[in-house]
BAFI-705850 format. One record per residue (C-alpha): x, y, z. Coordinates in nm, 2 decimals, always signed. Each point is the difference from the previous one (the first is absolute). Layout:
# residues N
+--------+--------+--------+
|     xx |     yy |     zz |
+--------+--------+--------+
|      X |      Y |      Z |
...
+--------+--------+--------+
END
This chain:
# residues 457
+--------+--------+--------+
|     xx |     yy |     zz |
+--------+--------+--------+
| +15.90 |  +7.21 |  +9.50 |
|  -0.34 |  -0.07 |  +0.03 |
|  -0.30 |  +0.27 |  -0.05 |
|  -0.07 |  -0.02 |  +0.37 |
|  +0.35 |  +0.06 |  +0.06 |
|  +0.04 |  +0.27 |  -0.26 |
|  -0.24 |  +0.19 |  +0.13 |
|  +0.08 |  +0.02 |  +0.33 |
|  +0.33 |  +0.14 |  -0.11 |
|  -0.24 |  +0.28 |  -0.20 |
|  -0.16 |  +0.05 |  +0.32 |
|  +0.32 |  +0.04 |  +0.24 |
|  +0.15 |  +0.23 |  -0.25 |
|  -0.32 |  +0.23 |  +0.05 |
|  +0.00 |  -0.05 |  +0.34 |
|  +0.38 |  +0.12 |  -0.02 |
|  -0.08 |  +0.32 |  -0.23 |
|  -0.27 |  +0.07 |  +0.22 |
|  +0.26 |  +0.02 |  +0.33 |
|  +0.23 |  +0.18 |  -0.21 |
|  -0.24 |  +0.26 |  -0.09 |
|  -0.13 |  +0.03 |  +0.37 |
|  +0.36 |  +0.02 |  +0.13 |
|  +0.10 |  +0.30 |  -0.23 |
|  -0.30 |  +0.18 |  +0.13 |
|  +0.09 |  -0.03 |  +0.34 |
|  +0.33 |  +0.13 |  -0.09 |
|  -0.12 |  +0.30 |  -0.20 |
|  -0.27 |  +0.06 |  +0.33 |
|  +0.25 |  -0.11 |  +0.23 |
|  -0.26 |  -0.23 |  +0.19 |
|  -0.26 |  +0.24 |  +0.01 |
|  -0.28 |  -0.17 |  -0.23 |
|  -0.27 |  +0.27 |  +0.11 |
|  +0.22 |  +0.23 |  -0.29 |
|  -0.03 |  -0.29 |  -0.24 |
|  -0.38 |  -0.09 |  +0.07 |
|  -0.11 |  +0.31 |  -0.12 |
|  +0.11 |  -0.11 |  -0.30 |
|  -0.36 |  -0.17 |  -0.14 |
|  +0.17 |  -0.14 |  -0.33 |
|  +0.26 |  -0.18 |  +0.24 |
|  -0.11 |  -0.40 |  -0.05 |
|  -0.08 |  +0.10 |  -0.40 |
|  +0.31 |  +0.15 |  -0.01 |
|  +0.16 |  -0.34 |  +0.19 |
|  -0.19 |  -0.22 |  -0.22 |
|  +0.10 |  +0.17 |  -0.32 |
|  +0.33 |  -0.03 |  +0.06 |
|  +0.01 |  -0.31 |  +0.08 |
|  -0.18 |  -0.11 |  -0.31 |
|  +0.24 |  +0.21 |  -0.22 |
|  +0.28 |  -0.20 |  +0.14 |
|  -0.14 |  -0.38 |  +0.01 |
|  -0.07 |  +0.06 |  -0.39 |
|  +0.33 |  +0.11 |  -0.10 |
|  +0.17 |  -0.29 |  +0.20 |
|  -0.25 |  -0.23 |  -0.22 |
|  +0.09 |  +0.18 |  -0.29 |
|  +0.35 |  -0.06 |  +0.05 |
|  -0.08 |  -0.36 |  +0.06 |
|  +0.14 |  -0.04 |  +0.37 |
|  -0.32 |  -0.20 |  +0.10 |
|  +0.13 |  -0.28 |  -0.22 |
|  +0.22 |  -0.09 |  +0.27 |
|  +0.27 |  -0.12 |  -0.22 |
|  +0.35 |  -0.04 |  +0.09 |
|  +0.20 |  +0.37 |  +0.00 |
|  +0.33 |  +0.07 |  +0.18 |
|  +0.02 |  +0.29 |  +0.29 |
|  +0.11 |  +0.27 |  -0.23 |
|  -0.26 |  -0.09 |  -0.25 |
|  -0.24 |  +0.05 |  +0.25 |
|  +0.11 |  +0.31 |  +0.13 |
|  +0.04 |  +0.19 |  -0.33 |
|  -0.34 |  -0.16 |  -0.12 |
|  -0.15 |  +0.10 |  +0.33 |
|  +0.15 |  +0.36 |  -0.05 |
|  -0.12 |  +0.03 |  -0.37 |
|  -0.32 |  -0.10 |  +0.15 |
|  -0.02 |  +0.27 |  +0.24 |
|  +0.06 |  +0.24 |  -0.29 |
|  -0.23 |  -0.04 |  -0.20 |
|  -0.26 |  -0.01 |  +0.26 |
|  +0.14 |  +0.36 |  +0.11 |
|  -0.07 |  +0.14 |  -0.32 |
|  -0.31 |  -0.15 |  -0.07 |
|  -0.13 |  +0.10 |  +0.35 |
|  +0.10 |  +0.34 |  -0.08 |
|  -0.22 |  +0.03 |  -0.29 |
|  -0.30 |  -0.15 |  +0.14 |
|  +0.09 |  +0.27 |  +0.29 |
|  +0.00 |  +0.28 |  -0.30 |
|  -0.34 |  -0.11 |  -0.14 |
|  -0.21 |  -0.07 |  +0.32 |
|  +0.20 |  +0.28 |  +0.25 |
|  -0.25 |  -0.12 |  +0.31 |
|  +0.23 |  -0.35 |  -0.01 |
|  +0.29 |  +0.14 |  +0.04 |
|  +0.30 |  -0.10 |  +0.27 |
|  +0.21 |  +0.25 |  +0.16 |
|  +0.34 |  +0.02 |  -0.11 |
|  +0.06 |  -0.09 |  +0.37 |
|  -0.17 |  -0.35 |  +0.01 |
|  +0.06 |  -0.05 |  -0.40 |
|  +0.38 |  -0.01 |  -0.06 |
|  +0.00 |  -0.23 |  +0.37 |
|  -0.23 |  -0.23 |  -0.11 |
|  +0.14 |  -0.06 |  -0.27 |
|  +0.38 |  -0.13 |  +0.18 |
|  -0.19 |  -0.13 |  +0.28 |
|  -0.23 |  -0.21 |  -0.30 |
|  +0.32 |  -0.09 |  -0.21 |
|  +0.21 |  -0.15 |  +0.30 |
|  -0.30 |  -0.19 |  +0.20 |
|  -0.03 |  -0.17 |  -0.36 |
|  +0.36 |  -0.06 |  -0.04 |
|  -0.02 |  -0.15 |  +0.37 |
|  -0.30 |  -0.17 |  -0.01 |
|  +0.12 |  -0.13 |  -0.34 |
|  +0.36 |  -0.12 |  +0.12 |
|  -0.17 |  -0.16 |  +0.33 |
|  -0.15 |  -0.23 |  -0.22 |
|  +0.29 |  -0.13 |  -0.20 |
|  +0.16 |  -0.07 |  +0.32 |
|  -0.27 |  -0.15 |  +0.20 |
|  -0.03 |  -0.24 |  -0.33 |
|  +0.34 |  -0.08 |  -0.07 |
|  +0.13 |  -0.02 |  +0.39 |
|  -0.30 |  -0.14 |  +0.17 |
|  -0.21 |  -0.18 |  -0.30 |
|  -0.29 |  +0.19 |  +0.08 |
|  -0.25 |  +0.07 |  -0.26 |
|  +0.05 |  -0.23 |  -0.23 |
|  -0.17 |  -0.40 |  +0.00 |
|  +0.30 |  -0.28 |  +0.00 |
|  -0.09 |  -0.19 |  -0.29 |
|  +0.03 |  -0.37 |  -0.10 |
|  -0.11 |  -0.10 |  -0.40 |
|  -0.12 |  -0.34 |  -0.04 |
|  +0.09 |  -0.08 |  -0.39 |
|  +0.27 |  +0.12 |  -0.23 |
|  -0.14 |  +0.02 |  -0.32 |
|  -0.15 |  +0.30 |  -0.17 |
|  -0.24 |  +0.12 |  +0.26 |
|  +0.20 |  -0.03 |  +0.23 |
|  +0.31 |  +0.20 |  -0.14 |
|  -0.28 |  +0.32 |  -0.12 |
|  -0.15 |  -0.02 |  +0.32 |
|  +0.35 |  +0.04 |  +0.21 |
|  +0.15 |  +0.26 |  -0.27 |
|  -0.34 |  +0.23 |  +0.08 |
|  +0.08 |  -0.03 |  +0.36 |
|  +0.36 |  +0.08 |  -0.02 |
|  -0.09 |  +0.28 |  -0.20 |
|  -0.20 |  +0.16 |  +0.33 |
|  +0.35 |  +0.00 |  +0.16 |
|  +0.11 |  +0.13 |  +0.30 |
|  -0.34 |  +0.05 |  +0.11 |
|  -0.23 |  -0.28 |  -0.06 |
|  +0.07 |  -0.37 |  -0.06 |
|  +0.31 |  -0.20 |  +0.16 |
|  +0.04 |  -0.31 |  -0.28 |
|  +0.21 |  -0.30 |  +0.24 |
|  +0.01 |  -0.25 |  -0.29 |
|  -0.22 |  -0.23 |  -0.22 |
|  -0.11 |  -0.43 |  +0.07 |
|  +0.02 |  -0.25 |  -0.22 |
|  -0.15 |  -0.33 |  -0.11 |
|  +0.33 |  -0.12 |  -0.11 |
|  +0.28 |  -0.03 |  +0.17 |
|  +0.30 |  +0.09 |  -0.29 |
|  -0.16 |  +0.33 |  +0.00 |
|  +0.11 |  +0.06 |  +0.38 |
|  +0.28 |  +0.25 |  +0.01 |
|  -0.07 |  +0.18 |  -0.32 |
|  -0.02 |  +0.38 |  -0.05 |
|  -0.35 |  +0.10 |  -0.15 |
|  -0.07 |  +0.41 |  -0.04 |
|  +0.21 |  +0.07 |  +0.33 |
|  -0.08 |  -0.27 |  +0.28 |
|  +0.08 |  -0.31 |  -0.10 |
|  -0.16 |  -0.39 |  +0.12 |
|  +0.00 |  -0.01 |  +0.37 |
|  -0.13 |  -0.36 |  -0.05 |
|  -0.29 |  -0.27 |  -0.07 |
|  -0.40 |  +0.07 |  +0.05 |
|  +0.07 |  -0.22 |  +0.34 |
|  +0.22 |  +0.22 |  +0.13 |
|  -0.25 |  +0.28 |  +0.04 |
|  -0.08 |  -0.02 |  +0.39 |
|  +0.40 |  -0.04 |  +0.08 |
|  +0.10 |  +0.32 |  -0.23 |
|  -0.34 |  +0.21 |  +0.08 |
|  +0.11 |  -0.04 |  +0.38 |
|  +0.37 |  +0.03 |  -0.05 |
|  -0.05 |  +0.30 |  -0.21 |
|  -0.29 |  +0.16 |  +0.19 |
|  -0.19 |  +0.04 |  -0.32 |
|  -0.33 |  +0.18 |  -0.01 |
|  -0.17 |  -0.06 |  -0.35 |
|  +0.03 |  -0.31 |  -0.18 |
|  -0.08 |  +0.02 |  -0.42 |
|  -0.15 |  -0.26 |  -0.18 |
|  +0.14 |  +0.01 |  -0.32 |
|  +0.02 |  -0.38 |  -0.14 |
|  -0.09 |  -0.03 |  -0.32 |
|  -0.17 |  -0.30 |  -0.02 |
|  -0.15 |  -0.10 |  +0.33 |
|  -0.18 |  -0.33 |  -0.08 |
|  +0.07 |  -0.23 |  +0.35 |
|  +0.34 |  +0.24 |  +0.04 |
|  -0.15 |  +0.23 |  +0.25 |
|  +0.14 |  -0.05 |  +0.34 |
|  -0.36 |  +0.08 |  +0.13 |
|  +0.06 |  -0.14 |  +0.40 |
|  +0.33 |  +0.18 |  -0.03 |
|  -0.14 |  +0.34 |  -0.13 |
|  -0.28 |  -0.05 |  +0.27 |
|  +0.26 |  -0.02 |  +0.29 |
|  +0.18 |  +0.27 |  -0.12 |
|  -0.37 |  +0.21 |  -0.01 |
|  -0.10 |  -0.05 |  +0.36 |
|  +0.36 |  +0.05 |  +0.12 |
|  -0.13 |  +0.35 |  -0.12 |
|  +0.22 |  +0.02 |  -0.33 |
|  -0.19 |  +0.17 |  -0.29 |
|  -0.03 |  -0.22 |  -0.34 |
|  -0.14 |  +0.18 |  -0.29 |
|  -0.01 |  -0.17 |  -0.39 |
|  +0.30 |  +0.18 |  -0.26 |
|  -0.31 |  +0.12 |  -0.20 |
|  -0.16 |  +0.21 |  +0.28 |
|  +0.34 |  +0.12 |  +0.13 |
|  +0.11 |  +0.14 |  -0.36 |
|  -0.39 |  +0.16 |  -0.04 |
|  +0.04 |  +0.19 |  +0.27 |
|  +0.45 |  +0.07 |  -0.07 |
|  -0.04 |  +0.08 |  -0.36 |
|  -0.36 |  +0.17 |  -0.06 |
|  -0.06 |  -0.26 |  -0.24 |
|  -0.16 |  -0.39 |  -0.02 |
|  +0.27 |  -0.24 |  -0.16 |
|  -0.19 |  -0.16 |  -0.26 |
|  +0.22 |  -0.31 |  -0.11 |
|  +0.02 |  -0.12 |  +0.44 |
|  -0.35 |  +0.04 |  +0.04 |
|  -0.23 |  -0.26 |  +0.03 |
|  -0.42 |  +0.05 |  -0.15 |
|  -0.10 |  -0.08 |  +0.39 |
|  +0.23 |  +0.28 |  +0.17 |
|  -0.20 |  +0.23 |  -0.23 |
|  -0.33 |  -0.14 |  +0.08 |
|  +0.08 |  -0.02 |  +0.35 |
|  +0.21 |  +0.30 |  +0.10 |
|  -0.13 |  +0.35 |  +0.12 |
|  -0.10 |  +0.26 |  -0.20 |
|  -0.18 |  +0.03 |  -0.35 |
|  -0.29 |  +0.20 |  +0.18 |
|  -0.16 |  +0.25 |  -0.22 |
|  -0.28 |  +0.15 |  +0.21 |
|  -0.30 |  +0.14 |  -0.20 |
|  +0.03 |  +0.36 |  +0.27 |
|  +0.37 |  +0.03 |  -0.14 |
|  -0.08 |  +0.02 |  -0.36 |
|  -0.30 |  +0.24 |  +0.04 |
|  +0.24 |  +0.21 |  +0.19 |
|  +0.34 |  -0.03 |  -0.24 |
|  -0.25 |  +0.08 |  -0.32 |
|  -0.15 |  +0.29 |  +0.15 |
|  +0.31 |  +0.14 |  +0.14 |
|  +0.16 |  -0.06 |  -0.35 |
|  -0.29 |  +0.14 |  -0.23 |
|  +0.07 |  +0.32 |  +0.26 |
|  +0.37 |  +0.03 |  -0.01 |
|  +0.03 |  -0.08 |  -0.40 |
|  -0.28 |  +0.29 |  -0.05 |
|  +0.20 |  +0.28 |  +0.15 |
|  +0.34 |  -0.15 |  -0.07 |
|  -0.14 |  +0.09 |  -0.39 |
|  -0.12 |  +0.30 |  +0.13 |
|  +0.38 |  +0.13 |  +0.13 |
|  +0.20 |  -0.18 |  -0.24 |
|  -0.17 |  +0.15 |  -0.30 |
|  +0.25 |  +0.29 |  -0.10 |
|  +0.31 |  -0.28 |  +0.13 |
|  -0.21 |  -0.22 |  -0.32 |
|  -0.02 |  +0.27 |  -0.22 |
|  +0.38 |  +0.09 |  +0.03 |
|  +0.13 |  -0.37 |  +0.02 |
|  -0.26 |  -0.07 |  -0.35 |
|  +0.17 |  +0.29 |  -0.14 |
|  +0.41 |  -0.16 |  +0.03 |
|  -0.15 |  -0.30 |  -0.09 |
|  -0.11 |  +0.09 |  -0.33 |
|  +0.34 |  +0.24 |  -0.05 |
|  +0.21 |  -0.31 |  +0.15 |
|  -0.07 |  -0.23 |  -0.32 |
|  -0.23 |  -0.11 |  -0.27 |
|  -0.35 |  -0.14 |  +0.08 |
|  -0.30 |  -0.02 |  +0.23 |
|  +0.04 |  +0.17 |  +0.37 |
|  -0.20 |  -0.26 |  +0.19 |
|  +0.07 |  -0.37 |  -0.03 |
|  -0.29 |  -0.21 |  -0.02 |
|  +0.05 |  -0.38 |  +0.08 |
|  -0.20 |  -0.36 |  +0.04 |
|  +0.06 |  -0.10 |  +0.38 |
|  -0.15 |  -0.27 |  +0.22 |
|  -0.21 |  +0.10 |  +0.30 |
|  -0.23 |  -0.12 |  +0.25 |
|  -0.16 |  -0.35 |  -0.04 |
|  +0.19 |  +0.01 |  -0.29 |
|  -0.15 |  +0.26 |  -0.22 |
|  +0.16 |  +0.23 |  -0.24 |
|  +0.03 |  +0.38 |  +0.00 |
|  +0.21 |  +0.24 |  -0.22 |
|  +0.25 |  +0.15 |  +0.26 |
|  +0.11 |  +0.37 |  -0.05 |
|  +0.37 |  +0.15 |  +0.04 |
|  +0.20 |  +0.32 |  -0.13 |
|  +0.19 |  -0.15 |  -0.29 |
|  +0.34 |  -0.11 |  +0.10 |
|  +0.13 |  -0.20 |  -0.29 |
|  +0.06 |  +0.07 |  -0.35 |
|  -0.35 |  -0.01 |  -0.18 |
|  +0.16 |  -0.31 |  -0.26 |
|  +0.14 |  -0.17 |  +0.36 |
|  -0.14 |  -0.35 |  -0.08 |
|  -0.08 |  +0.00 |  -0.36 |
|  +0.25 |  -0.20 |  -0.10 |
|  +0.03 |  -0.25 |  +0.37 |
|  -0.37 |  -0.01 |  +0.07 |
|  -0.05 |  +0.02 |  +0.38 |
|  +0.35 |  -0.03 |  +0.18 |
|  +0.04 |  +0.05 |  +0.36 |
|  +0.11 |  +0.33 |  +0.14 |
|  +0.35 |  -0.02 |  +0.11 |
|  +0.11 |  +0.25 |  +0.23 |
|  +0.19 |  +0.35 |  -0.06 |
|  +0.21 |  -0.10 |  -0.26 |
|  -0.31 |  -0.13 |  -0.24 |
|  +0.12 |  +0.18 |  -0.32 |
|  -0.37 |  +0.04 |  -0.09 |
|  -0.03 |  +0.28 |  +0.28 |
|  -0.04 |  +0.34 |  -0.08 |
|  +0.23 |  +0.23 |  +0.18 |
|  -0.31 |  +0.19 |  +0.14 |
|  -0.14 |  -0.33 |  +0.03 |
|  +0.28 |  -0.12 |  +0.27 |
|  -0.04 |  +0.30 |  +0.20 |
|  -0.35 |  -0.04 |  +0.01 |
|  +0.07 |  -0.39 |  +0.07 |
|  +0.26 |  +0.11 |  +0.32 |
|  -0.29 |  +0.22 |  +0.17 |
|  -0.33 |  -0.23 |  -0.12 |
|  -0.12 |  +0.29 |  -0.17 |
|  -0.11 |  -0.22 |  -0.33 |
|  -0.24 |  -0.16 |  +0.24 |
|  -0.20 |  +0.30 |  +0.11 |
|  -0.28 |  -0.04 |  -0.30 |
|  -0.11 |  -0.26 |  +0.18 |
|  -0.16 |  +0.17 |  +0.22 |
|  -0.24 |  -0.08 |  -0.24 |
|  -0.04 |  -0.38 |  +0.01 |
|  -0.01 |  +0.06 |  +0.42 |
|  -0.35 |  +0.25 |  -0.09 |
|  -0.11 |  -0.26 |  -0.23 |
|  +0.03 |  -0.31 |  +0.22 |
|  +0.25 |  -0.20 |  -0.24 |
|  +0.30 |  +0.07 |  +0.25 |
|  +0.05 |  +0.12 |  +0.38 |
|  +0.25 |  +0.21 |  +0.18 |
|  +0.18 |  -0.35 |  +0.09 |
|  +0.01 |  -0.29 |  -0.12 |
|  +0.20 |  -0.23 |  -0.24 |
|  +0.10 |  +0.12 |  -0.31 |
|  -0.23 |  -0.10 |  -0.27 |
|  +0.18 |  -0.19 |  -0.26 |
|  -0.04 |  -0.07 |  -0.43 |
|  -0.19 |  -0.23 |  -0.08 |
|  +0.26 |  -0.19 |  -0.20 |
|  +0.21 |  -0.01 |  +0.29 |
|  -0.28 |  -0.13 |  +0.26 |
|  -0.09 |  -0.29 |  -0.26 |
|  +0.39 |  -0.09 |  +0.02 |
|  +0.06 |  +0.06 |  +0.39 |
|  -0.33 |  -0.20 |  +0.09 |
|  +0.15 |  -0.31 |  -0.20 |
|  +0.32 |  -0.03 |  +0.15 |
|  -0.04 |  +0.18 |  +0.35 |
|  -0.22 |  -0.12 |  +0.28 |
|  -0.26 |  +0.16 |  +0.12 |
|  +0.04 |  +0.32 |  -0.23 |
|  -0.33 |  +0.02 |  -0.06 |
|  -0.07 |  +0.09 |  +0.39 |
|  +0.13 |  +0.34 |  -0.01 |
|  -0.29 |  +0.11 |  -0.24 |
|  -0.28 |  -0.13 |  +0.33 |
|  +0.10 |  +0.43 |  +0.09 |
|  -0.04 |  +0.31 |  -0.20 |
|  +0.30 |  +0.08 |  -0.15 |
|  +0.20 |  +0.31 |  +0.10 |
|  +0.24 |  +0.33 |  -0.12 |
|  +0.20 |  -0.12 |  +0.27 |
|  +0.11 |  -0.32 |  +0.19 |
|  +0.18 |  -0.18 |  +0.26 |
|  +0.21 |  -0.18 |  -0.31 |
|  +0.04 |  +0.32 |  -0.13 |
|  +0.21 |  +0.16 |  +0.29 |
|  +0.17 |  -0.33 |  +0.08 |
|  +0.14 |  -0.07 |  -0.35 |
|  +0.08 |  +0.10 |  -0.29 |
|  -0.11 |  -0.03 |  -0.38 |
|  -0.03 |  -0.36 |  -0.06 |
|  +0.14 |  -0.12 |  -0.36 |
|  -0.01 |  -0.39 |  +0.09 |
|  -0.21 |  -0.24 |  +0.07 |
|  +0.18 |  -0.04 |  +0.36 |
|  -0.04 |  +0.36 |  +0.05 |
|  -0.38 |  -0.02 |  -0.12 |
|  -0.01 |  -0.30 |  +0.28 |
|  +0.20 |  +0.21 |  +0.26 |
|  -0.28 |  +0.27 |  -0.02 |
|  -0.28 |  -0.26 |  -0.04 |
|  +0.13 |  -0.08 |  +0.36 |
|  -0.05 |  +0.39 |  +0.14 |
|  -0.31 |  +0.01 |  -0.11 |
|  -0.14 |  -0.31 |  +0.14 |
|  +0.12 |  +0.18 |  +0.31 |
|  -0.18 |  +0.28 |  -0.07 |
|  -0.32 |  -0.20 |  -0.11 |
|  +0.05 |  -0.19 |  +0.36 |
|  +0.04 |  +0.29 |  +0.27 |
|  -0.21 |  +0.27 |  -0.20 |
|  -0.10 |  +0.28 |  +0.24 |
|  -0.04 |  +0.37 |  +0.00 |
|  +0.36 |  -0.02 |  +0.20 |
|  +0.16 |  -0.16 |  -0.26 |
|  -0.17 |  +0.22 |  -0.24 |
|  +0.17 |  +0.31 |  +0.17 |
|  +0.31 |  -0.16 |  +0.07 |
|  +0.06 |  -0.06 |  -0.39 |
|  -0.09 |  +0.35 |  -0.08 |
|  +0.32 |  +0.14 |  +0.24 |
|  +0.18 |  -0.25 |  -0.18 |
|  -0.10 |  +0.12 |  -0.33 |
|  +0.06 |  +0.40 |  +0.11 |
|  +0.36 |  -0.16 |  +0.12 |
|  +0.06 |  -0.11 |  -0.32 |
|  -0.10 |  +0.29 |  -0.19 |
|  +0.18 |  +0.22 |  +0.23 |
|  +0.33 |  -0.15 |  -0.02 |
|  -0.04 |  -0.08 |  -0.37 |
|  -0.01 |  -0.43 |  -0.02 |
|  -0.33 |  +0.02 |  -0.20 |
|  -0.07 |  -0.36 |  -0.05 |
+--------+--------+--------+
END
């Protein structure tokens, strides 16, 4: 599903809480609004619940719009609908002037939790009976690009992407299974099949391209009003990440994005500089606490001081609450981190991992300009002189300030290869590309999700 698309649905679905709150006023009133427009915190009220809701349903991830069966979706609805009860009900206990009538509450609630589950089921059907929704999608290629491109969109099943099959430049290849959809048939079959088949998107995903192009054939297939996008800008915008070993130096060059406005920076530093001063401010007695287990957790120093690579480049020593033994890498030298079961890892040290806590002291390296809010990670600078060798275009994520948070750091997990080093390479060319304040924000609810529901990455 594309963003458009996705948030459109975000937008329904408020549209639907809305009516549903509305509806269980005029019950509780029984259609006599004057009662209810006395009521001065009425659209606050609305709006709050509302908000309350939307965030638990992203919380519980149902604005992926993966695949779930009908009872999944009613009990994940229902769960849903809990937890939005009782955290309504507190913010109702702290700030009494917001809060609902039992009346209008406990109705909202079933009248919220069924136009969701209809709303919700309406789609699965108008996708799988009628088609609608999704593009009807044709592959040209079947080699690598190809088969990551058409996995991503089968992934965004049952909303999103209907894949009809992949073309060839050979003809043995006809016939064949590849992913799911197998070879419909040859590059000169494209205007027979995209008619036959109705299809709405065609995907360019030939690896090599020299004279193979069926350029008059993608061209008749254009004006007859049939989309044609390239693999690599189709799996951007799928994945949230640029494949590195598909792309070509032009698409880079060429291709939107990459704009780093002078205004934005001014704005993200001074906002930063603000929020890491009174962030040290309240977290002090949190520090003082956590620097206390630290030192009563094991042997050695409480903050971890460490070489990185940051902006243009340039080295600064990054701060964390130790999590790791203090002899971790005296005997390996610098070894990459590898997940939970690292046996180097304190057990304070993992908790502290789970919730991001360890990061907190740098707080520090946002107030001193070496790091912001978000951004990619900074990295050793024995690993950066290895990665730049043998990965392309490493050395472009360091063109941003690097960050306590990113967009490859709630998308995956620790890396302990060098294909995992390049898998996060590849979010964070993303990031580098669409950089906004939006983005910004939408990593930081990411981030809370992930500390929340303990996946600290």
């Amino acid at each position: 599903m594309s963003r458009g698309a996705r948030w459109l649905g975000i937008l329904a679905e408020s549209l639907i809480l809305l009516l549903s709150f509305a509806t269980a006023v005029l019950v509780r009133y029984r259609g006599d609004l004057g009662w209810a427009l006395l009521d001065r915190w009425l659209l606050p009220k609305a709006i709050l619940c509302v908000v309350v809701v939307q965030l638990t349903l992203y919380y519980a991830e149902l604005y992926e719009y993966r695949s779930r069966g009908r009872l999944e979706l009613f009990l994940v609805l229902g769960q849903c609908m809990a937890i939005s009860g009782v955290a309504l009900a507190v913010v109702f206990f702290v700030v009494p002037e917001l809060q609902v009538r039992r009346g209008i509450f406990l109705p909202f609630i079933m009248l919220a939790w069924s136009g969701l589950l209809l709303w919700r089921l309406s789609l699965l059907w108008a996708w799988g009976t009628l088609g609608a929704f999704g593009d009807r999608v044709l592959i040209l290629g079947t080699g690598l690009p190809a088969q990551k491109v058409a996995r991503e969109m089968l992934r965004r099943a049952p909303i999103g992407y209907r894949v009809l099959g992949f073309l060839t430049e050979h003809e043995g290849e006809v016939g064949r299974t590849i992913v799911n959809p197998s070879v419909l048939g040859t590059l000169s079959d494209l205007p027979r099949l995209s008619e036959s088949l109705d299809a709405t998107l065609i995907v360019v995903a030939q690896e090599d391209r020299r004279k193979r192009l069926p350029m008059d054939l993608l061209l008749r297939a254009r004006v007859a009003g049939v989309r044609v996008v390239e693999a690599a800008e189709l799996f951007e915008d799928l994945s949230g990440r640029i494949p590195l070993r598909d792309l070509r130096p032009s698409w880079l060059i060429f291709s939107g994005g990459f704009h780093k406005p002078g205004v934005l920076a001014s704005f993200k530093r001074v906002g930063e500089v603000a929020l890491a001063s009174a962030a040290l401010l309240l977290t002090a007695p949190i520090a003082a606490l956590t620097a206390l287990l630290v030192r009563l957790s094991s042997p050695g120093p409480v903050l971890y001081r460490q070489t990185r690579v940051g902006l243009g480049g340039k080295r600064f020593e990054l701060l964390k609450w130790r999590t790791m033994r203090a002899d971790a890498e005296t005997a390996t030298g610098p070894v990459w981190a590898s997940g939970e079961n690292d046996p180097r890892i304190t057990g304070l040290g993992r908790v502290m991992r789970k919730t991001r806590l360890d990061e907190v002291p740098q707080l520090w390296n946002v107030l001193r300009g070496d790091m912001s809010f978000v951004g990619p990670r900074p990295e050793r600078p024995h690993f950066v002189a290895r990665l730049r060798e043998v990965i392309p275009y490493y050395d472009e994520r360091h063109s941003v300030r690097p960050g306590i948070t990113g967009w490859a750091q709630v998308k995956f997990p620790y890396g302990s290869t060098l294909e995992d080093a390049e898998e996060k390479l590849e979010y964070d060319l993303y990031y580098v590309k669409h950089m906004s304040l939006l983005l910004d924000l939408a990593i930081v609810l990411e981030t809370a999700k992930v500390m929340l529901l303990g996946r600290g990455r």
